[in-house]
C-alpha positions as CSV (number, residue, x, y, z in Angstrom):
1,X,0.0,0.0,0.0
2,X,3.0,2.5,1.0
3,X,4.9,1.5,-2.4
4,X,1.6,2.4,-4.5
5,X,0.9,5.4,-2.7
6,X,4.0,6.8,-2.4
7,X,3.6,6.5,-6.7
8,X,0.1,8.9,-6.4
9,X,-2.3,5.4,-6.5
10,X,-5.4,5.5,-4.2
11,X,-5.5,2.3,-2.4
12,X,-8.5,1.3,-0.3
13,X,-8.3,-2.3,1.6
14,X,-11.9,-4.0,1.7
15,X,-12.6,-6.8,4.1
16,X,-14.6,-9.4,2.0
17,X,-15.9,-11.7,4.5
18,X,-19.1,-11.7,5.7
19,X,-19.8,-12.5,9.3
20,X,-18.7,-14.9,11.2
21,X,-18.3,-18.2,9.9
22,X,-18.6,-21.7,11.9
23,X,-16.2,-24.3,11.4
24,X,-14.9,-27.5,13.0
25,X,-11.8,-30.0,11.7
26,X,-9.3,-31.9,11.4
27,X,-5.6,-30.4,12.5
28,X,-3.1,-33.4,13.3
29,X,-2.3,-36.7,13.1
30,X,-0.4,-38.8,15.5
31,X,-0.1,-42.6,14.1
32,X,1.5,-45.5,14.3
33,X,1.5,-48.6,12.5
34,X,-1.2,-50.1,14.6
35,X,-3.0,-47.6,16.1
36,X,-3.8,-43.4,15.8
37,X,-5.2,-40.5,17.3
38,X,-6.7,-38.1,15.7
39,X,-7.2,-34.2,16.8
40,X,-10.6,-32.5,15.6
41,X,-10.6,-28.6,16.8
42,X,-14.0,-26.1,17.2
43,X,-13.2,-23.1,15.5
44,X,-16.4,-21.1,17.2
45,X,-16.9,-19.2,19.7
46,X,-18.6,-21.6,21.8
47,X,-19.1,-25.1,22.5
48,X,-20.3,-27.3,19.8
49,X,-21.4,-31.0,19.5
50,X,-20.8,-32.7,16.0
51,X,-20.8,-36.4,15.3
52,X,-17.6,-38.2,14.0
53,X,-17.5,-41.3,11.5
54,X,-14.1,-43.2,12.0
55,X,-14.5,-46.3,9.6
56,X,-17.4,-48.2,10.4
57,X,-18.3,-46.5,14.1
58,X,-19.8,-43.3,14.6
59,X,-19.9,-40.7,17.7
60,X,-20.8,-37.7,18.7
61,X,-18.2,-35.5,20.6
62,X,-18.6,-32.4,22.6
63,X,-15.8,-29.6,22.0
64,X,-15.8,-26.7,23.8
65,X,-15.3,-23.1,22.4
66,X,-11.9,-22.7,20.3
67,X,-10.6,-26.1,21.9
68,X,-9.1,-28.9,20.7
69,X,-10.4,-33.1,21.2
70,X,-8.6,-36.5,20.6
71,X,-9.8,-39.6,19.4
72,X,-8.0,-42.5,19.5
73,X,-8.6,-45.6,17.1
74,X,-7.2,-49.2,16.3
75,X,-7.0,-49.4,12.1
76,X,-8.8,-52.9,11.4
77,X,-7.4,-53.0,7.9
78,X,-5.1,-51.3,5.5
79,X,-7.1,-48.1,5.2
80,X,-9.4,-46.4,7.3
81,X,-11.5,-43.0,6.6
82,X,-13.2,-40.4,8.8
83,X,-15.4,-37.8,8.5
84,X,-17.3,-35.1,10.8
85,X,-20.5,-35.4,10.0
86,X,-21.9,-32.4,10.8
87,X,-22.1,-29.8,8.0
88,X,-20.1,-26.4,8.5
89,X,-18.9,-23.6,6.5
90,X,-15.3,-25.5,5.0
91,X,-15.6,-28.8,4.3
92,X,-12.2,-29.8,2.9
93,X,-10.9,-30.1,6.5
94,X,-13.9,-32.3,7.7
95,X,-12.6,-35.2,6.2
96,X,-9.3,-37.7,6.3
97,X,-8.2,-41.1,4.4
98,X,-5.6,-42.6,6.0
99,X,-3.2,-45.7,5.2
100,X,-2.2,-48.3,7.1
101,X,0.7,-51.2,6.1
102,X,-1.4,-53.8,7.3
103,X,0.4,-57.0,8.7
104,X,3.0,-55.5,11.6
105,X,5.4,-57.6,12.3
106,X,7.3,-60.1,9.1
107,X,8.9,-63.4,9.3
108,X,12.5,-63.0,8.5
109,X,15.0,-66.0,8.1
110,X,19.1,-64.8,8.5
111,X,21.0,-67.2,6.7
112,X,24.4,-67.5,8.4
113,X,27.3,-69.9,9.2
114,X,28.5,-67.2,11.5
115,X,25.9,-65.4,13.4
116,X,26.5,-61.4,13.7
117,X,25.2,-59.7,16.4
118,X,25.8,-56.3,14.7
119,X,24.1,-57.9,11.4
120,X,21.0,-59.2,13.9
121,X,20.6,-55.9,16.3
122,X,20.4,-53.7,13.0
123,X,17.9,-55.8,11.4
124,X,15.6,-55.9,14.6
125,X,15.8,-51.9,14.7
126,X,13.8,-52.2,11.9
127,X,11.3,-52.8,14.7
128,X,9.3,-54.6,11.5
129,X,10.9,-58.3,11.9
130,X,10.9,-61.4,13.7
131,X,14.0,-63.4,13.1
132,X,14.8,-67.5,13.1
133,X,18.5,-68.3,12.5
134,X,19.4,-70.8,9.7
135,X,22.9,-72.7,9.6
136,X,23.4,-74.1,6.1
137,X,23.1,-76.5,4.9
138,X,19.5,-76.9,6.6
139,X,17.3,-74.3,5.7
140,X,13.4,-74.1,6.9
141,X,10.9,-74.6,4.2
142,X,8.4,-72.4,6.0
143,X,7.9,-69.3,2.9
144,X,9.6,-66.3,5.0
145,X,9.0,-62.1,4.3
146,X,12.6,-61.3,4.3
147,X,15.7,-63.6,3.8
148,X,19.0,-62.2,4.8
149,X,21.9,-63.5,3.7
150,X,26.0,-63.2,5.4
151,X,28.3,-65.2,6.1
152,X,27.8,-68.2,4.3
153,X,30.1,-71.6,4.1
154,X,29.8,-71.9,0.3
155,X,30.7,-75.6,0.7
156,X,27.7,-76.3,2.5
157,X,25.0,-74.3,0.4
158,X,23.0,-77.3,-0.9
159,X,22.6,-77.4,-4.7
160,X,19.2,-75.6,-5.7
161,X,19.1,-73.4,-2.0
162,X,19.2,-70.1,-3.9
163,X,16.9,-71.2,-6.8
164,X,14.5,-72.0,-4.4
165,X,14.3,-68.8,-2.4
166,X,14.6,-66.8,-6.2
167,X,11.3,-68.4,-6.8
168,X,9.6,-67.3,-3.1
169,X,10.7,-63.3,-4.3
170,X,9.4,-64.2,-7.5
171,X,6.3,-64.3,-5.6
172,X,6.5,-61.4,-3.4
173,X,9.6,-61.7,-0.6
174,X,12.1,-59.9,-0.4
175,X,15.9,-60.9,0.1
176,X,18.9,-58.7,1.5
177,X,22.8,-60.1,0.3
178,X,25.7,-59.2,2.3
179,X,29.4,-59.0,0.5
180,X,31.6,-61.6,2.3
181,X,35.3,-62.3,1.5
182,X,34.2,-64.8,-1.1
183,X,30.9,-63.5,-2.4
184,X,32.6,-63.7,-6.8
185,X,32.6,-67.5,-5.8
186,X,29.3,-68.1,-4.9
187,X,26.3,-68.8,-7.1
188,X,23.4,-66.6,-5.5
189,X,21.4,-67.4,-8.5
190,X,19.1,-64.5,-9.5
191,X,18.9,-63.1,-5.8
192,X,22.1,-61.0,-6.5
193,X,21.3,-58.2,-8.4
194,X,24.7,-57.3,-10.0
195,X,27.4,-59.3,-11.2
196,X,31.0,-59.7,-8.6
197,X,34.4,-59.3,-10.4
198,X,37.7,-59.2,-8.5
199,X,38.9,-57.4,-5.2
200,X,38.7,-53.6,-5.6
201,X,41.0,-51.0,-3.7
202,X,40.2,-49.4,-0.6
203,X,38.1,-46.6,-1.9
204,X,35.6,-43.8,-0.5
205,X,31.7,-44.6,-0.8
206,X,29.8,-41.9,-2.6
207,X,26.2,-42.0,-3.1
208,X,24.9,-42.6,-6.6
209,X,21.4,-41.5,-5.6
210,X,19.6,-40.0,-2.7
211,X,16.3,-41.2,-2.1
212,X,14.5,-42.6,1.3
213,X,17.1,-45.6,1.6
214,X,20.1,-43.7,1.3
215,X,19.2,-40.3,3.0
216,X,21.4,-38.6,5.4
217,X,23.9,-41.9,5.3
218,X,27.2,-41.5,5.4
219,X,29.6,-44.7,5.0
220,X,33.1,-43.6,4.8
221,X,35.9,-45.8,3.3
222,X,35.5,-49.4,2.5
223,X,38.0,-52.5,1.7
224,X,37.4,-55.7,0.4
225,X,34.8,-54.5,-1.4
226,X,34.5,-56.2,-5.0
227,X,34.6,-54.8,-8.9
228,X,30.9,-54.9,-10.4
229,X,28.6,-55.2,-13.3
230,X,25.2,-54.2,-13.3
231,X,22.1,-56.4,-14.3
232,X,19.8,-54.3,-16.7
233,X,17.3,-53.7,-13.9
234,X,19.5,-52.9,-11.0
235,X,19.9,-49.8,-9.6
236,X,23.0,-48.7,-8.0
237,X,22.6,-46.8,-4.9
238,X,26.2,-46.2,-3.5
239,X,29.4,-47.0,-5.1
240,X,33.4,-47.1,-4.0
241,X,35.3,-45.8,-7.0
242,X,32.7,-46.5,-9.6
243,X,31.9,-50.0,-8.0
244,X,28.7,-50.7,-6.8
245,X,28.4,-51.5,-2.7
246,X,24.9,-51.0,-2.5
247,X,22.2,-52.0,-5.1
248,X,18.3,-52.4,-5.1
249,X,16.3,-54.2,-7.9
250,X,12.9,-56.0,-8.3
251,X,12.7,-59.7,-9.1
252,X,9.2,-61.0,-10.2
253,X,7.2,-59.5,-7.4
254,X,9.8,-59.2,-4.8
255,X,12.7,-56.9,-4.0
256,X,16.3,-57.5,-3.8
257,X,19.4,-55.5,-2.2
258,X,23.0,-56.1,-2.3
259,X,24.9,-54.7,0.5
260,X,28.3,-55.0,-0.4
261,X,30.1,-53.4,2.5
262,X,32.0,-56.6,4.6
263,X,31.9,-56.8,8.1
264,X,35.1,-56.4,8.4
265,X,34.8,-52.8,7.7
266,X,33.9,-50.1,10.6
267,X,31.2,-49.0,9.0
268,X,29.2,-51.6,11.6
269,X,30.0,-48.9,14.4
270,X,28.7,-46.3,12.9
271,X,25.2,-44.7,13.7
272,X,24.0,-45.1,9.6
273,X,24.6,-48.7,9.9
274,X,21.3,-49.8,11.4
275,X,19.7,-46.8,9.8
276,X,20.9,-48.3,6.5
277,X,19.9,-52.5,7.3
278,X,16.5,-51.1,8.9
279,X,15.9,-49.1,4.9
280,X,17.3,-51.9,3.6
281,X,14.5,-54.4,5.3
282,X,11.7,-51.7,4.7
283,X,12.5,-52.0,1.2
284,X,12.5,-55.2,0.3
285,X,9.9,-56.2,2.4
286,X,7.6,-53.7,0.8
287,X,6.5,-52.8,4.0
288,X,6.4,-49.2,4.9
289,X,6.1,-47.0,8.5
290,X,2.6,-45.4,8.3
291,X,4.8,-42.1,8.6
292,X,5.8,-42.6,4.8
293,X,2.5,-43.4,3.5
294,X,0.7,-40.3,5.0
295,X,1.1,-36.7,3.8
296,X,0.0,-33.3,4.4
297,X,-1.3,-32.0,1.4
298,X,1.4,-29.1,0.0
299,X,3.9,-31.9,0.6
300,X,6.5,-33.5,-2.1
301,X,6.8,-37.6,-2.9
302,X,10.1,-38.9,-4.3
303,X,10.5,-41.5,-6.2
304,X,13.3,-43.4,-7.5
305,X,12.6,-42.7,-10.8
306,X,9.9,-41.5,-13.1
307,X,6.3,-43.4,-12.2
308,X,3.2,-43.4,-13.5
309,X,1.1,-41.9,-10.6
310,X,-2.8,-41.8,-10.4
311,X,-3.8,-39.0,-8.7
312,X,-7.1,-37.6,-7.3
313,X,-7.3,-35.2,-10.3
314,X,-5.7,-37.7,-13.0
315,X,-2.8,-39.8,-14.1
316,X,1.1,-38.3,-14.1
317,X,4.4,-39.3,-15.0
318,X,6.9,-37.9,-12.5
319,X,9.4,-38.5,-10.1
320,X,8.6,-35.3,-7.7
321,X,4.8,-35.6,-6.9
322,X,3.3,-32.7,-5.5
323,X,1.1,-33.3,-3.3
324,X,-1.5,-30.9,-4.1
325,X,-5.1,-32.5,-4.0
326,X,-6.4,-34.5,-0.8
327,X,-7.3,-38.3,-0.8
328,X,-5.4,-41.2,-2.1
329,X,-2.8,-41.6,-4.3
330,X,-1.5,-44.8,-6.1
331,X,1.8,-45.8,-7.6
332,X,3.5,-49.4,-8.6
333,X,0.5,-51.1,-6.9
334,X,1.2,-49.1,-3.6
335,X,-1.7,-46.4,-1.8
336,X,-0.4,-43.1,-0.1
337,X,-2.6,-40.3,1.4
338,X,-2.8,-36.5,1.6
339,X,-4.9,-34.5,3.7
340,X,-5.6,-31.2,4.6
341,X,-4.5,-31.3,8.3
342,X,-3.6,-27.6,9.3
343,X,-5.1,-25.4,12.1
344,X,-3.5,-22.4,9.9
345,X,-5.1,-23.4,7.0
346,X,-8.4,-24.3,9.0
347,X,-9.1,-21.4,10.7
348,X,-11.3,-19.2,8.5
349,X,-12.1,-16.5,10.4
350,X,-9.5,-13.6,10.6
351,X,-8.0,-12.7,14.2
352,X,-7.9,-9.2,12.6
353,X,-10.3,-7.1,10.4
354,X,-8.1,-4.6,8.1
355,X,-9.8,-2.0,6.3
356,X,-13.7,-1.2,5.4
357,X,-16.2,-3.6,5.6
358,X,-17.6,-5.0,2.1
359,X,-21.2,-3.8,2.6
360,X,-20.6,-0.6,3.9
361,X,-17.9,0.2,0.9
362,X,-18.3,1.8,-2.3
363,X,-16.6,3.1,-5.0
364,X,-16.2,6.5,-5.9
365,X,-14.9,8.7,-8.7
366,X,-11.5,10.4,-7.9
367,X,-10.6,13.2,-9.1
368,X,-6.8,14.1,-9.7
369,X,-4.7,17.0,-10.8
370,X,-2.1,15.7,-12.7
371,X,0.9,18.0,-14.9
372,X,1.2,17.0,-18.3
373,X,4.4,17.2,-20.6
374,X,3.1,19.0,-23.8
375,X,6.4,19.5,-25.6
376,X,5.7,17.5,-28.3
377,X,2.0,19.1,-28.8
378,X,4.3,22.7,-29.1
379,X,6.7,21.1,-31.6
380,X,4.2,19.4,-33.7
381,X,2.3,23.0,-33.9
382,X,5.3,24.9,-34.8
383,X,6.2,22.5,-37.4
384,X,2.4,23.3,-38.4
385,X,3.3,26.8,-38.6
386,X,6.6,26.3,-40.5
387,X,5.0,24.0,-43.1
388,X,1.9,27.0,-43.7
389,X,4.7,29.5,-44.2
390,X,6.2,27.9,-46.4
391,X,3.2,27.5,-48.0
392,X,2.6,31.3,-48.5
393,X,5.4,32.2,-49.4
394,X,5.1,30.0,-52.3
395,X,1.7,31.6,-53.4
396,X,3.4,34.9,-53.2
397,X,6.3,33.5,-55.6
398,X,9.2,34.1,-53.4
399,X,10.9,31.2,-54.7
């Protein structure tokens, strides 16, 4: 206002709303993988009773002026919606769909002739596993979530071990490899995703690509690691001199990593190391923390690279997804949510009126004195007067 005033422009501010309005909603979130709370707030000046649908079970709830109320839920399935039934003056915060991962805790089999309880205690962080202990050669036929492989005795992996768990992440598990001194001599049949050479240098880890596995991870220097090809559909994550020493790929309808970095290395010490294994087991499990399947709307969804996305409003092919529409979105088989869970954005009423009120304003004619250049008026009327002089003195026959 001071900028366009201070050029000579009349500004007037006009308060459009109109009374006050009445609104109740959704703010915040607070979930877990098998349970939640949500927080409804009454915008109004006084206390207000509205009824709430969460899934299948309705209730009315009592909120007192400009306060906030929990409730708290158990998700019976992989999604769960609510809704405030009672009708206000903005309805977009009124309502929520909500994601869930379903099953809580997987079946995990380590596969190990030498257990590791770094290996182990990283895996558990996960908080997402429960794990049984195979020493090869006798491995359990029960179909596991997650295999995780270290530390093998390659002269007692039965023939046809590896081909067998290939075809149980063909249908859907996932399967974690860790480097070991002689991981170029063993057959890991399709489970390993890239292809071992000879010993490579010591060498510093870079990332290759930041995305939810590798974020904020720092590894360091690593020996023993190996030289490596890529298969086609592998994608390289981290690498140690342009060698891979972490890898992700899909097989079928499961998941595979290869974490290349030995034991012997100190990386095991370091705070990114069960940050890492517990990505690592998120991953290929295909299980996810309700925290990554639940957005605010205004929010931004990586991928790793371009998807096809259906959104609320439409199909997209991106790798940066903007969240910008509420409900649910859906991507390689896999729902997320965004909702509109702000108390900013909720609250519709000003705290402060600036300027005149809409039905009391109107607008009126102004009137301004305003100095004009006229110089080229003046020099297009003397050129007027040159031109007609010439004129005459033509008719006269001077020249």
């Amino acid at each position: 206002k001071n900028v366009l005033e201070s050029k000579g422009i009349k500004v007037d501010f006009v308060n459009t709303g109109k009374g006050n309005k009445v609104n109740f909603g959704f703010i915040n979130l607070d979930l877990d993988n098998d349970k939640g709370s949500i927080f409804i707030k009454n915008f109004n000046n006084k206390e207000e009773t509205i009824k709430v649908r969460i899934g299948d079970q309705s209730k009315e709830l009592t909120i007192g002026a400009n306060s906030v109320e929990t409730i708290s839920f158990k998700p019976e399935g992989n999604f769960l919606s609510a809704e405030i039934l009672t009708n206000d003056d903005f309805q977009p915060d009124n309502k929520l769909n909500l994601v869930f991962p379903g099953k809580i805790k997987l079946d995990a089999l380590l596969i190990t002739n030498k257990k590791s309880v770094y290996l182990e205690a990283a895996s558990l962080s996960s908080g997402l596993l429960n794990i049984d202990i195979a020493e090869p050669p006798v491995i359990p036929l029960k179909n596991y979530d997650v295999y995780i492989i270290a530390d093998i005795s390659k002269n007692k992996i039965l023939a046809g071990t590896f081909d067998d768990i290939a075809k149980k992440v063909e249908l859907g598990a996932g399967v974690i490899i860790q480097a070991q001194e002689d991981s170029n001599e063993i057959d890991y049949s399709n489970i390993l995703n890239i292809k071992l050479g000879k010993k490579n240098k010591e060498n510093v880890v870079t990332l290759d690509q930041i995305n939810k596995i590798t974020r904020d991870i720092e590894i360091g220097r690593v020996k023993d690691s190996f030289l490596t090809t890529l298969k086609p559909t592998t994608t390289s994550l981290a690498s140690a001199n342009n060698n891979t020493v972490l890898s992700i790929s899909n097989l079928g309808n499961g998941r595979t990593a290869f974490f290349g970095i030995q034991e012997t290395n100190d990386f095991k010490f370091s705070p990114s190391y069960p940050i890492l294994i517990s990505r690592l087991v998120e991953w290929v499990s295909g299980k996810e923390d309700v925290k990554t399947l639940n957005y605010k709307t205004g929010d931004r969804y990586l991928t790793e690279k371009e998807t096809q996305i259906e959104t609320p409003a439409g199909i997209l092919i991106s790798d940066n997804i903007f969240l910008e529409y509420q409900g649910l979105y859906t991507l390689n088989g896999k729902k997320i949510s965004s909702n509109l869970i702000s108390e900013l954005e909720s609250s519709i009423n000003p705290d402060e009126k600036i300027g005149d009120n809409i039905e009391s304003f109107s607008l009126k004619a102004l009137k301004k004195k305003e100095k004009k250049d006229i110089t080229l008026y003046i020099l297009i009327l003397g050129l007027i007067f040159v031109i007609l002089e010439l004129l005459y003195a033509k008719l006269r026959g001077d020249f």
